[in-house]
N, CA and C atoms of all chains as a GROMACS GRO file, in nm:
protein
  552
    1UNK      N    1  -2.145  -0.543   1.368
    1UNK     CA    2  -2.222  -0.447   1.432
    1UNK      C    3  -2.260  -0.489   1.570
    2UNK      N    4  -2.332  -0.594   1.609
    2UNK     CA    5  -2.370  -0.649   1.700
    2UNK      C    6  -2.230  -0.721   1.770
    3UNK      N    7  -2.112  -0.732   1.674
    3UNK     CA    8  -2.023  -0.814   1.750
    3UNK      C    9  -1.913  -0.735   1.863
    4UNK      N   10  -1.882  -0.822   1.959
    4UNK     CA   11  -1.777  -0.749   2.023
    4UNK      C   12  -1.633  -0.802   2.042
    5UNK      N   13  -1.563  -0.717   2.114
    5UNK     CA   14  -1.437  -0.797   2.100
    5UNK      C   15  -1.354  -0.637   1.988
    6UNK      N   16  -1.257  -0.745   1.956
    6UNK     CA   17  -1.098  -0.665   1.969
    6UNK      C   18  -1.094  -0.597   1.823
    7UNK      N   19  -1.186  -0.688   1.701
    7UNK     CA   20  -1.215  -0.554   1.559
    7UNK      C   21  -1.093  -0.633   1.467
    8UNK      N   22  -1.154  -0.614   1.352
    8UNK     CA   23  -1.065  -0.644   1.230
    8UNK      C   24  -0.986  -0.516   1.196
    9UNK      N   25  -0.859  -0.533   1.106
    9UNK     CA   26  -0.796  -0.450   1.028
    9UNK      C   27  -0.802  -0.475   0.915
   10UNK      N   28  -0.864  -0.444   0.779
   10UNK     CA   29  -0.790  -0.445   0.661
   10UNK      C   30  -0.729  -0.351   0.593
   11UNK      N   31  -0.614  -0.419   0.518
   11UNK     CA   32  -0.520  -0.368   0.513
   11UNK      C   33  -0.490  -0.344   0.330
   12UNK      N   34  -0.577  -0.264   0.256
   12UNK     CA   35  -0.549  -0.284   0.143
   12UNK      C   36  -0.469  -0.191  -0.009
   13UNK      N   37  -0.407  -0.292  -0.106
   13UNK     CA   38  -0.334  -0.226  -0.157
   13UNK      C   39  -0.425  -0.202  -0.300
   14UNK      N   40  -0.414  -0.101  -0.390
   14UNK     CA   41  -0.484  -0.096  -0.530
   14UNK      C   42  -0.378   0.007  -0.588
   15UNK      N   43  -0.379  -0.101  -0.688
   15UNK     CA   44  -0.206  -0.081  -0.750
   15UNK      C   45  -0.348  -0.059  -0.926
   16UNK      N   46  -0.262   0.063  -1.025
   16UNK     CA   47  -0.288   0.061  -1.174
   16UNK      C   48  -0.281  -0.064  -1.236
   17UNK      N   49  -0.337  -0.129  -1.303
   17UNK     CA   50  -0.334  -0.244  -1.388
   17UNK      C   51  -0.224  -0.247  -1.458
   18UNK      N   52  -0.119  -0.358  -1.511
   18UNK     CA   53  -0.036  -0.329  -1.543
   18UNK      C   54  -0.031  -0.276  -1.696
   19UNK      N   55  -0.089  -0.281  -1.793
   19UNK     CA   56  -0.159  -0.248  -1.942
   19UNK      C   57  -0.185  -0.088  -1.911
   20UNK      N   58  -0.212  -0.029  -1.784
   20UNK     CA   59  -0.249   0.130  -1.776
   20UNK      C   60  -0.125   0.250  -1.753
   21UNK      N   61  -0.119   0.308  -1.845
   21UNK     CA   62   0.000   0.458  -1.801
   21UNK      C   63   0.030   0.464  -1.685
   22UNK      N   64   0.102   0.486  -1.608
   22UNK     CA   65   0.134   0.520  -1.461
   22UNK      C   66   0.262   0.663  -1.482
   23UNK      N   67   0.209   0.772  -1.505
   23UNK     CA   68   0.275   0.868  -1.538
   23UNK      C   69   0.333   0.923  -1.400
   24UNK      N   70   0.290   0.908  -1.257
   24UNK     CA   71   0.325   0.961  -1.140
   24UNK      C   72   0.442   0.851  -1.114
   25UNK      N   73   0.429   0.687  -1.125
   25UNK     CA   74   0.503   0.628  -1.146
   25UNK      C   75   0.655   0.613  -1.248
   26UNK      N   76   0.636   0.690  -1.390
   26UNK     CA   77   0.713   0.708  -1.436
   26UNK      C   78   0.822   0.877  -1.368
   27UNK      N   79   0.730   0.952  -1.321
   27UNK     CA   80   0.816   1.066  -1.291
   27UNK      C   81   0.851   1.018  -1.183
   28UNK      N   82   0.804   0.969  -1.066
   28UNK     CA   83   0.890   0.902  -0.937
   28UNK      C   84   1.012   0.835  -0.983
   29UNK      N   85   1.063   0.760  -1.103
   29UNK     CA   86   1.140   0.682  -1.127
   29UNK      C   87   1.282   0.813  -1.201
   30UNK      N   88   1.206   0.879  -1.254
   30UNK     CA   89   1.272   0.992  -1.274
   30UNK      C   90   1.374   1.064  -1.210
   31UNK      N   91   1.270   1.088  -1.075
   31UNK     CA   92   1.350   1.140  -0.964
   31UNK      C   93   1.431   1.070  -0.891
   32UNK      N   94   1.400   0.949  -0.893
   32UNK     CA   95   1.457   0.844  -0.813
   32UNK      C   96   1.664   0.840  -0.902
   33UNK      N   97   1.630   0.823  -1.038
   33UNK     CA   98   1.748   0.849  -1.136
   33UNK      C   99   1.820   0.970  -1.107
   34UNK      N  100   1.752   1.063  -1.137
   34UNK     CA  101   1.855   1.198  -1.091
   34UNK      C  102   1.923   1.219  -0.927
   35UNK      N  103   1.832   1.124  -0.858
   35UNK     CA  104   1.927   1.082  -0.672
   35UNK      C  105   2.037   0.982  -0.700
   36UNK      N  106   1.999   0.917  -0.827
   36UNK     CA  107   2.146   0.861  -0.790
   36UNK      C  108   2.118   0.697  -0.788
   37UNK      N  109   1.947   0.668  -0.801
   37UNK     CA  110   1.955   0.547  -0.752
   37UNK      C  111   1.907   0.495  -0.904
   38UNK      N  112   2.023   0.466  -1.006
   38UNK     CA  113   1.990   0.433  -1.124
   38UNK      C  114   1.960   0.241  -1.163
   39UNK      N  115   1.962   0.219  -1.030
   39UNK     CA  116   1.931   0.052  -1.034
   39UNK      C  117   1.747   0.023  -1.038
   40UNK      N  118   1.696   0.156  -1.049
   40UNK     CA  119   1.541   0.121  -1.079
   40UNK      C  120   1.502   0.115  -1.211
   41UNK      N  121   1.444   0.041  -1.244
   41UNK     CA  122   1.369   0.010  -1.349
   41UNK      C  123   1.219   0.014  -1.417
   42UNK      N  124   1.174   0.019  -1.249
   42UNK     CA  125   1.034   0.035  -1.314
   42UNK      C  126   0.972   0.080  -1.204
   43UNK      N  127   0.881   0.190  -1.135
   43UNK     CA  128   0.816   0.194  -1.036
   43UNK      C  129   0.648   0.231  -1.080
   44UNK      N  130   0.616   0.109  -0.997
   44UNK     CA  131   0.455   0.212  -0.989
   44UNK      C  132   0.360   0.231  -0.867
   45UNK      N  133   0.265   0.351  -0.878
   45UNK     CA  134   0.218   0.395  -0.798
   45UNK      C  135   0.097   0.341  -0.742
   46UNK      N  136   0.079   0.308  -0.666
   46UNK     CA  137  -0.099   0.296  -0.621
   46UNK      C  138  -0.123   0.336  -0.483
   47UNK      N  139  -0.221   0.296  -0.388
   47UNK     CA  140  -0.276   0.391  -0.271
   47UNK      C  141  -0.300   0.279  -0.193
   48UNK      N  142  -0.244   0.315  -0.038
   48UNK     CA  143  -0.281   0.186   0.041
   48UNK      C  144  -0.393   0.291   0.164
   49UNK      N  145  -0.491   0.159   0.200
   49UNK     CA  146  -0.599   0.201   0.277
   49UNK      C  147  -0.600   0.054   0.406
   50UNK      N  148  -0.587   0.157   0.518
   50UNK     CA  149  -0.630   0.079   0.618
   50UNK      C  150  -0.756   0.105   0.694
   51UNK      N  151  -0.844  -0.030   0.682
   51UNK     CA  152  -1.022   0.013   0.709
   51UNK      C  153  -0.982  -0.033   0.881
   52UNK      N  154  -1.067  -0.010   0.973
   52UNK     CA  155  -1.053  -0.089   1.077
   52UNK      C  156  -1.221  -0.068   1.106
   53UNK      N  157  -1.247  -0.203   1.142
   53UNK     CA  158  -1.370  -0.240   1.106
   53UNK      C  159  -1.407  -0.318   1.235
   54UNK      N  160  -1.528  -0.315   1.313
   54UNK     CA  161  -1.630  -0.306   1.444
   54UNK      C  162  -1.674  -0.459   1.421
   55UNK      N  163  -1.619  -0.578   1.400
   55UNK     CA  164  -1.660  -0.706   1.370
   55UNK      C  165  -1.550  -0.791   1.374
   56UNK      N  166  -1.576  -0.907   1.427
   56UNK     CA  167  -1.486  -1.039   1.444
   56UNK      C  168  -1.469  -1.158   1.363
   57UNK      N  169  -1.616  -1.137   1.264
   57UNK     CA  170  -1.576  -1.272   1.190
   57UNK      C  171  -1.530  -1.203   1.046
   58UNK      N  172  -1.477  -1.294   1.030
   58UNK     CA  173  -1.366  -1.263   0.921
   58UNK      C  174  -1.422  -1.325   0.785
   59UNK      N  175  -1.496  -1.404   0.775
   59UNK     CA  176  -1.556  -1.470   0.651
   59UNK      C  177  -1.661  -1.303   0.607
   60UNK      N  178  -1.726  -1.237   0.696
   60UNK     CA  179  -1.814  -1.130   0.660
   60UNK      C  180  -1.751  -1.028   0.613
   61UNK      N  181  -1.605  -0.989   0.706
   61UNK     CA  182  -1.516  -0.907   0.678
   61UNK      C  183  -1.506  -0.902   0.576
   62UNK      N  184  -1.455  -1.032   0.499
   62UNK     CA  185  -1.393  -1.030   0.365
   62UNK      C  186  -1.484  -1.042   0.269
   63UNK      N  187  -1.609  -1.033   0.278
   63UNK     CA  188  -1.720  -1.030   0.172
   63UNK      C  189  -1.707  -0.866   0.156
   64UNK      N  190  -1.711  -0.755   0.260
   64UNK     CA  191  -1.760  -0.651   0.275
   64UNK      C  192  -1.664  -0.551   0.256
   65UNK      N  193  -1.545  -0.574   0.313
   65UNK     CA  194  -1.433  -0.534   0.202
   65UNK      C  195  -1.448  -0.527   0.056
   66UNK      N  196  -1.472  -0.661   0.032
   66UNK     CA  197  -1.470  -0.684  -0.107
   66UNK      C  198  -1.573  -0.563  -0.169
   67UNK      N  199  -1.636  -0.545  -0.133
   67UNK     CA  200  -1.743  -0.441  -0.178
   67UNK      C  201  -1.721  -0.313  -0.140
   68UNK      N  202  -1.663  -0.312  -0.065
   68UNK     CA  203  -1.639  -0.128  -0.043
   68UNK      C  204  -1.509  -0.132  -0.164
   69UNK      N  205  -1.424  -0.219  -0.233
   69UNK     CA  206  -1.310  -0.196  -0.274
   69UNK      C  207  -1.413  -0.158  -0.422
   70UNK      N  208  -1.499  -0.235  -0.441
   70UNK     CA  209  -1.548  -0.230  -0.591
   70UNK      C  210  -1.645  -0.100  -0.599
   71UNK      N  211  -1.708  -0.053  -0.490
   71UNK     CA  212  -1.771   0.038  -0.469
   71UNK      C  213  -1.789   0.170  -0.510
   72UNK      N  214  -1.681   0.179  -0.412
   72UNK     CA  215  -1.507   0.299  -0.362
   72UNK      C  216  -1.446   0.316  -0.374
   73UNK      N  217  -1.349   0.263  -0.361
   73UNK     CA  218  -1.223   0.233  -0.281
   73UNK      C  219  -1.085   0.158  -0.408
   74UNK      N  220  -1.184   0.123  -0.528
   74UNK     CA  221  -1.093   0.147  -0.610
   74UNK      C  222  -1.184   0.140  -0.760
   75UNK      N  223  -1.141   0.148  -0.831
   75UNK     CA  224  -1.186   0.167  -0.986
   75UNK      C  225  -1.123   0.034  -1.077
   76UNK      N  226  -1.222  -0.025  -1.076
   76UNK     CA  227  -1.214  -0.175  -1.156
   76UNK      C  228  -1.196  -0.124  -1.258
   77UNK      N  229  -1.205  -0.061  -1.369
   77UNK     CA  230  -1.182  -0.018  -1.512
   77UNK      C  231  -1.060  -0.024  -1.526
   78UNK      N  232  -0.997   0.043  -1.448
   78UNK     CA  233  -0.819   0.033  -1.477
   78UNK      C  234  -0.748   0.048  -1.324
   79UNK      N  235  -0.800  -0.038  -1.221
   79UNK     CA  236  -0.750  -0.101  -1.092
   79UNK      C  237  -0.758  -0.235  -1.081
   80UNK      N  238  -0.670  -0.271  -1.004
   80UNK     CA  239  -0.635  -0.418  -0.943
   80UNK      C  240  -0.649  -0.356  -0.772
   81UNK      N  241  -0.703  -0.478  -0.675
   81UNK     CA  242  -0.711  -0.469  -0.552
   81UNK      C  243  -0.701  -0.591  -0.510
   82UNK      N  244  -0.608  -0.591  -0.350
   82UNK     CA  245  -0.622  -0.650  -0.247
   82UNK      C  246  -0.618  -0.657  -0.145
   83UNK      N  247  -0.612  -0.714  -0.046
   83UNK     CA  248  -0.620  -0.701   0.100
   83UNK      C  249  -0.636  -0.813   0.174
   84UNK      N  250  -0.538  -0.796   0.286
   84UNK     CA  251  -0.561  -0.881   0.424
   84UNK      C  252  -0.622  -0.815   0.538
   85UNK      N  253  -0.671  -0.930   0.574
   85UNK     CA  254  -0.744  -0.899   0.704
   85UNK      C  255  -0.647  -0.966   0.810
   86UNK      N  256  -0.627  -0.843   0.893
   86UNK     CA  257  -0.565  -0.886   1.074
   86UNK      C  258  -0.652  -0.805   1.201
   87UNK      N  259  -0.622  -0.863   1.272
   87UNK     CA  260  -0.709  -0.916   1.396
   87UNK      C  261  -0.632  -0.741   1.473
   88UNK      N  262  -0.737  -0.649   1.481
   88UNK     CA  263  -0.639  -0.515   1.579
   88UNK      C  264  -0.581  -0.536   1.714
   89UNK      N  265  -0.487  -0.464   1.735
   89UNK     CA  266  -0.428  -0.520   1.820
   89UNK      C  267  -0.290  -0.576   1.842
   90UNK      N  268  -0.300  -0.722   1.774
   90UNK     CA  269  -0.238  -0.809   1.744
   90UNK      C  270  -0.165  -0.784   1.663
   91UNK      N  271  -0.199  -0.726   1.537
   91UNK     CA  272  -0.126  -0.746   1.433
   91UNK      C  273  -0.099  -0.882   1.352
   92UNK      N  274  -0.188  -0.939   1.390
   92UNK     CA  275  -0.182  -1.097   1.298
   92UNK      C  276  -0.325  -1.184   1.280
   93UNK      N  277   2.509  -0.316  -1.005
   93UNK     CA  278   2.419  -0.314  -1.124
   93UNK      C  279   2.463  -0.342  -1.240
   94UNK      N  280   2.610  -0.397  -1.154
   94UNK     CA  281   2.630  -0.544  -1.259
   94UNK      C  282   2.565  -0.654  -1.244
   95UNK      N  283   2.467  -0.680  -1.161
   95UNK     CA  284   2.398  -0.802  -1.098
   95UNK      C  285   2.312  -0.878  -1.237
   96UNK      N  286   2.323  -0.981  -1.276
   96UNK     CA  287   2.244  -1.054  -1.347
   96UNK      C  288   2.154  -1.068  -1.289
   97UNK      N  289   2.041  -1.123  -1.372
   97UNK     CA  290   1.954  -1.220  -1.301
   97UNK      C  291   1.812  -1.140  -1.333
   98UNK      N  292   1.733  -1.216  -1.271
   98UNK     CA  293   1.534  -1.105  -1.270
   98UNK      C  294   1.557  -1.032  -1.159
   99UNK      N  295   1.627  -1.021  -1.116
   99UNK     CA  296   1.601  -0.835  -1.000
   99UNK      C  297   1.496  -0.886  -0.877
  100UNK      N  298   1.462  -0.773  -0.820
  100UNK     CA  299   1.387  -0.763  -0.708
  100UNK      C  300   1.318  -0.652  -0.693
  101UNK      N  301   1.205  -0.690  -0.662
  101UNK     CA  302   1.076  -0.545  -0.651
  101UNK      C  303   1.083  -0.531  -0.477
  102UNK      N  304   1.085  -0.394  -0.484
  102UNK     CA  305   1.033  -0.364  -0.347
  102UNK      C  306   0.889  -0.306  -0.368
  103UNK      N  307   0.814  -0.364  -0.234
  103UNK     CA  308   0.702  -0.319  -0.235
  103UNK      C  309   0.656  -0.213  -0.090
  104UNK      N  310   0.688  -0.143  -0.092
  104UNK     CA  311   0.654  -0.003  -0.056
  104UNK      C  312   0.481   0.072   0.010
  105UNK      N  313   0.522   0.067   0.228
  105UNK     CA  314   0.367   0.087   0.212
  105UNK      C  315   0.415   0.268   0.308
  106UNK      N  316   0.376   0.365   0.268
  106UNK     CA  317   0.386   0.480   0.373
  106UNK      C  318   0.243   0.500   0.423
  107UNK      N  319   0.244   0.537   0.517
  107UNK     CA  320   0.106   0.557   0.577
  107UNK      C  321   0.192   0.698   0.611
  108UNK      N  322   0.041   0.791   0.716
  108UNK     CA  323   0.072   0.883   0.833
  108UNK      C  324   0.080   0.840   0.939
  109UNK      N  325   0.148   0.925   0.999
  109UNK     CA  326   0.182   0.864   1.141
  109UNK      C  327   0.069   0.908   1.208
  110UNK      N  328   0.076   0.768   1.358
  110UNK     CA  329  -0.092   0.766   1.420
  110UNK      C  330  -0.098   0.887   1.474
  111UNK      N  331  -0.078   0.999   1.509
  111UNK     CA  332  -0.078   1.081   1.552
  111UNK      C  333  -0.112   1.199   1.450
  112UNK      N  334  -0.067   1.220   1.329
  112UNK     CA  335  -0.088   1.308   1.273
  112UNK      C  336  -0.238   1.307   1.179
  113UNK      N  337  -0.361   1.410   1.172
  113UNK     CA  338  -0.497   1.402   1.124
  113UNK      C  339  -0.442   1.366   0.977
  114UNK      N  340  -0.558   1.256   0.924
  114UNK     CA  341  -0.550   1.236   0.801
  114UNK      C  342  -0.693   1.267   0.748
  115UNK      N  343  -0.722   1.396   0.724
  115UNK     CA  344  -0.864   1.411   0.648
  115UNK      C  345  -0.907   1.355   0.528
  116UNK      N  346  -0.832   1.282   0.480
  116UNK     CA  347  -0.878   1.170   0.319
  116UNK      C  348  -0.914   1.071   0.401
  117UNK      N  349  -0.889   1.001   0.564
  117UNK     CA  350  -0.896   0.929   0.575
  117UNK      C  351  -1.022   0.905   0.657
  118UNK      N  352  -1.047   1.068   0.694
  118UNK     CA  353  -1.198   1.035   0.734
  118UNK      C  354  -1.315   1.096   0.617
  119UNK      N  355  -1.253   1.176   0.535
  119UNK     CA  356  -1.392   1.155   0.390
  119UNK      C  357  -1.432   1.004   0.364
  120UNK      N  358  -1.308   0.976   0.345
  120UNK     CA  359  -1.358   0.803   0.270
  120UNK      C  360  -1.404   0.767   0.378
  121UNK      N  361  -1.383   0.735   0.546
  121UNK     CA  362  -1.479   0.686   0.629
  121UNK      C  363  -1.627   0.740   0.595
  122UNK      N  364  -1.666   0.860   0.611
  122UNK     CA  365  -1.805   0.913   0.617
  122UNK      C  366  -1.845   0.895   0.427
  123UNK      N  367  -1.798   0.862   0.371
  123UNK     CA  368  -1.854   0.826   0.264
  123UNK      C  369  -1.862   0.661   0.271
  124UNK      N  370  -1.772   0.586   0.315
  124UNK     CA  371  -1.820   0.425   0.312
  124UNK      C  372  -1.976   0.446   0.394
  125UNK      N  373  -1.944   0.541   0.526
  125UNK     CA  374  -2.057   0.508   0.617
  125UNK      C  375  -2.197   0.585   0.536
  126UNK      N  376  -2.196   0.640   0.432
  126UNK     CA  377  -2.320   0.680   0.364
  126UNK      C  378  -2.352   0.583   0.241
  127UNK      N  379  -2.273   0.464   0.212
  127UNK     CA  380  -2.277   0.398   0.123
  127UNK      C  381  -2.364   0.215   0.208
  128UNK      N  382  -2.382   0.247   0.355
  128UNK     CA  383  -2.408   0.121   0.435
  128UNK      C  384  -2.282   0.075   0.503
  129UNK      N  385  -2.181   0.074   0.498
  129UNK     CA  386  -2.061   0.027   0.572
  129UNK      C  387  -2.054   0.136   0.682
  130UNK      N  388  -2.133   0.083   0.765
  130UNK     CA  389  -2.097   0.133   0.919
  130UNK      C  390  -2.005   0.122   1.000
  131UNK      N  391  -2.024  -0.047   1.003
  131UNK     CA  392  -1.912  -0.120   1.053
  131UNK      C  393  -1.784  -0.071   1.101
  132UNK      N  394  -1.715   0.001   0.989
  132UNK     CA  395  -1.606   0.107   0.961
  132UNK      C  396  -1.627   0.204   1.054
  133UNK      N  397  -1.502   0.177   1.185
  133UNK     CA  398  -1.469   0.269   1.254
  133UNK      C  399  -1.371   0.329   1.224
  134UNK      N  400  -1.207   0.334   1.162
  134UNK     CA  401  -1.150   0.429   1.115
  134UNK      C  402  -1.083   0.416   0.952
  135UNK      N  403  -1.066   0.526   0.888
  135UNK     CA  404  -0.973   0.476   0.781
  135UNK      C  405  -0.841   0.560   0.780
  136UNK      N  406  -0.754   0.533   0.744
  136UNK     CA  407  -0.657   0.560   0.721
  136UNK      C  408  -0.551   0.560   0.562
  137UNK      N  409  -0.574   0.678   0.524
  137UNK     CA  410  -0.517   0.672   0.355
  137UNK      C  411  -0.365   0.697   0.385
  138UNK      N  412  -0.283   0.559   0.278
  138UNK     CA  413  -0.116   0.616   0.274
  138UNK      C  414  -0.099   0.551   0.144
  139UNK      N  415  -0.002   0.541   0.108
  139UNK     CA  416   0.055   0.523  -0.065
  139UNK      C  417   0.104   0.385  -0.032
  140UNK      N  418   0.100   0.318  -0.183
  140UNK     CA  419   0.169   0.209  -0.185
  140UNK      C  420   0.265   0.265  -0.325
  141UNK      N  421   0.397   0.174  -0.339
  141UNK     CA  422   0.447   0.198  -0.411
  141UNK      C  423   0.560   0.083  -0.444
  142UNK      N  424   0.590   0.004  -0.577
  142UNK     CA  425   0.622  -0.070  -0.673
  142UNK      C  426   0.735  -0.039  -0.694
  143UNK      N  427   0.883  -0.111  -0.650
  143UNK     CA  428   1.027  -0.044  -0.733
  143UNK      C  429   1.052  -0.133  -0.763
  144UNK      N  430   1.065  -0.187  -0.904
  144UNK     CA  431   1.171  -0.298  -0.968
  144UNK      C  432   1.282  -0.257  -0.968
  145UNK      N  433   1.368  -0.304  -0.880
  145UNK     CA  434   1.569  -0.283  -0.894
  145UNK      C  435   1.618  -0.380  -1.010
  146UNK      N  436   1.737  -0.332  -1.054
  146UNK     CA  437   1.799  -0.438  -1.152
  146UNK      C  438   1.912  -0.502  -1.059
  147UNK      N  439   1.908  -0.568  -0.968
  147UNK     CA  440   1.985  -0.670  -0.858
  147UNK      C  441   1.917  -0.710  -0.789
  148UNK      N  442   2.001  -0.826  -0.748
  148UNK     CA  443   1.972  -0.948  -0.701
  148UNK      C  444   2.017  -0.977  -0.571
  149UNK      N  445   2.082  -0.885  -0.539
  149UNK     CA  446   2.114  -0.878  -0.317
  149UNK      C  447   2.058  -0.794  -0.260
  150UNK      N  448   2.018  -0.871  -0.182
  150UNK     CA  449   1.894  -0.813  -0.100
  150UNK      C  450   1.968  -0.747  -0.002
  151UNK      N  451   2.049  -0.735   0.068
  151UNK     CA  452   2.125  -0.695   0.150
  151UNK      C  453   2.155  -0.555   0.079
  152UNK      N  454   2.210  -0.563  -0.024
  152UNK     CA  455   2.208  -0.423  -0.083
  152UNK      C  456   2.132  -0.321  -0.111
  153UNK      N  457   1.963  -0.414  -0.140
  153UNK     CA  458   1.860  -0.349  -0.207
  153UNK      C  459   1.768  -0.287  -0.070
  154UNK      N  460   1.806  -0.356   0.016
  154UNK     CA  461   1.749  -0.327   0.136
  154UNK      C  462   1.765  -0.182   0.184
  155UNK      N  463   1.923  -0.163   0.186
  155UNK     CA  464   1.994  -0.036   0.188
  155UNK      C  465   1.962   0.043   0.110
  156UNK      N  466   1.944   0.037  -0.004
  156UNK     CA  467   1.925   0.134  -0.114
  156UNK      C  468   1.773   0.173  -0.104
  157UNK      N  469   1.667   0.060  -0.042
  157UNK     CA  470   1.561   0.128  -0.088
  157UNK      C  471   1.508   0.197   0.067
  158UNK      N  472   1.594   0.186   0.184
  158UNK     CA  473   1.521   0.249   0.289
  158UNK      C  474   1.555   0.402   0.278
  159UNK      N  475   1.726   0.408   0.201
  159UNK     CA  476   1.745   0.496   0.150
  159UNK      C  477   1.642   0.654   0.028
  160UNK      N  478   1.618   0.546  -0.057
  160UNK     CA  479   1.492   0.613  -0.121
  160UNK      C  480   1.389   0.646  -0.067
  161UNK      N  481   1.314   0.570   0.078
  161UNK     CA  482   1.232   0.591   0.130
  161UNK      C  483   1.252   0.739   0.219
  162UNK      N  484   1.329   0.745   0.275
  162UNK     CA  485   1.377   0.875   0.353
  162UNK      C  486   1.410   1.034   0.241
  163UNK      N  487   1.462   0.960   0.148
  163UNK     CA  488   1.512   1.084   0.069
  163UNK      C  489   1.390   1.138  -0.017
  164UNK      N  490   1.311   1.042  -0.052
  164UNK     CA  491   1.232   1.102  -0.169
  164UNK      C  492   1.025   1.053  -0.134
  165UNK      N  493   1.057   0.903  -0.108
  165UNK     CA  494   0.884   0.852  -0.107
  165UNK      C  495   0.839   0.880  -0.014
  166UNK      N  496   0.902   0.917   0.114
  166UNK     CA  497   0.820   0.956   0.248
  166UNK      C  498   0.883   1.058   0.313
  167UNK      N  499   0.794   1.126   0.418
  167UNK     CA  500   0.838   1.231   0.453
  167UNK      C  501   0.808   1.193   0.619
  168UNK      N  502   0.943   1.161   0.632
  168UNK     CA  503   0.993   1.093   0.763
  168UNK      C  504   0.932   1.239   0.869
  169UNK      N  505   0.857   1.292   0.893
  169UNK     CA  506   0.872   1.402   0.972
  169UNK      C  507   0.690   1.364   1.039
  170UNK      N  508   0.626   1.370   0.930
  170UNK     CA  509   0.500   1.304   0.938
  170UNK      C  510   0.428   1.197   0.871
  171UNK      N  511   0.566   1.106   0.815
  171UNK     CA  512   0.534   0.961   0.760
  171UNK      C  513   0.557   0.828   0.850
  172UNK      N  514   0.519   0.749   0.792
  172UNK     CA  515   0.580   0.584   0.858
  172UNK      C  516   0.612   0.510   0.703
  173UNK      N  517   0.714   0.450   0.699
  173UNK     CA  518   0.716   0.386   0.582
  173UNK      C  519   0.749   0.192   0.635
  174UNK      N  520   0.728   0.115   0.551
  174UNK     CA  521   0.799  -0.001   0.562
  174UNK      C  522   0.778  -0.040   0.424
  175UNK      N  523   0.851  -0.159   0.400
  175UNK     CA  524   0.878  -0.232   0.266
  175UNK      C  525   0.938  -0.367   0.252
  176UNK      N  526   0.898  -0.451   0.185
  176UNK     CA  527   0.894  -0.586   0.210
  176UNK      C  528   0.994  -0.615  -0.003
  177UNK      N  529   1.041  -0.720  -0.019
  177UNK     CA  530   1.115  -0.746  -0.145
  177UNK      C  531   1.100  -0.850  -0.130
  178UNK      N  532   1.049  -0.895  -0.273
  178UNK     CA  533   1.078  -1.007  -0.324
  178UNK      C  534   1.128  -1.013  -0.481
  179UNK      N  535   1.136  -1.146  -0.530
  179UNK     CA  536   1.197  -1.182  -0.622
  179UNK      C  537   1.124  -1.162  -0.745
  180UNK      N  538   1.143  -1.054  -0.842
  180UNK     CA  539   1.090  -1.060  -0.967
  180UNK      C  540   1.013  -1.192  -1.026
  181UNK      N  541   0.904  -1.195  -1.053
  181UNK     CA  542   0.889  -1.323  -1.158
  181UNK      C  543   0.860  -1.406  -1.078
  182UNK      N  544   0.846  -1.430  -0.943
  182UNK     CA  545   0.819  -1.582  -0.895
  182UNK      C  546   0.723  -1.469  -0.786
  183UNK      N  547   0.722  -1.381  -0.759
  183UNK     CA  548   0.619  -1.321  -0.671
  183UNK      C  549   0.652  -1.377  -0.509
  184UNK      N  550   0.762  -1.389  -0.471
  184UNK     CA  551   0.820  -1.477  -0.322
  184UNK      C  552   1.001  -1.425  -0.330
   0.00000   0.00000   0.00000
């Protein structure tokens, strides 16, 4: 809030647990078979979110992430989450 | 797909392109920012997505899955896609 400078990116993925149905995942694989591309085996679905966030240190970043993911941003009951943090801009 | 072996997952990120409005991506902003995460200057919602292939050349799988990406998981018109593979089972 107070910090300045160039801003974090995180960059995160929250994929279904693997033990949970993934029925959008099974019909994607579906479709994917009837194109032709019968070398898939298994696909699944989840949702990627990029936060870009007004702060430089990265130890806070990644506390506060962490909490918007458990929050929000994904459903611990039957989600898995993660995420990197990069520097905007840069890309690294 | 005669290929032996543990296969290769592609891992699959589409976003929108920077140009085109993503209104999921500013609900979830103005909802982090009513939850205390201010911080959060933009978000941006895109899909992630999981393909286990049954082969083991990457050179091939590469082809095949930018392929899938254009034909079916993204919509090259107002998408961005990229995708990264690795090796079944060892996660690298």
């Amino acid at each position: 809030m107070a910090a300045q400078g160039s801003g974090l990116i995180a960059r995160i993925v929250v994929t279904p647990r693997r033990d949970v149905l993934d029925p959008q995942g099974a019909a994607v694989q579906g479709a994917l078979a009837s194109l032709g591309f019968e070398e898939v085996s298994r696909v699944r679905i989840g949702r990627f979110m990029e936060v870009e966030l007004h702060t430089d240190d990265r130890v806070v970043a990644e506390q506060r992430v962490h909490k918007m993911c458990e929050q929000l941003l994904a459903n611990p009951v039957v989600e898995d989450f993660s995420f990197e943090l990069t520097t905007r801009g840069t890309g690294a």
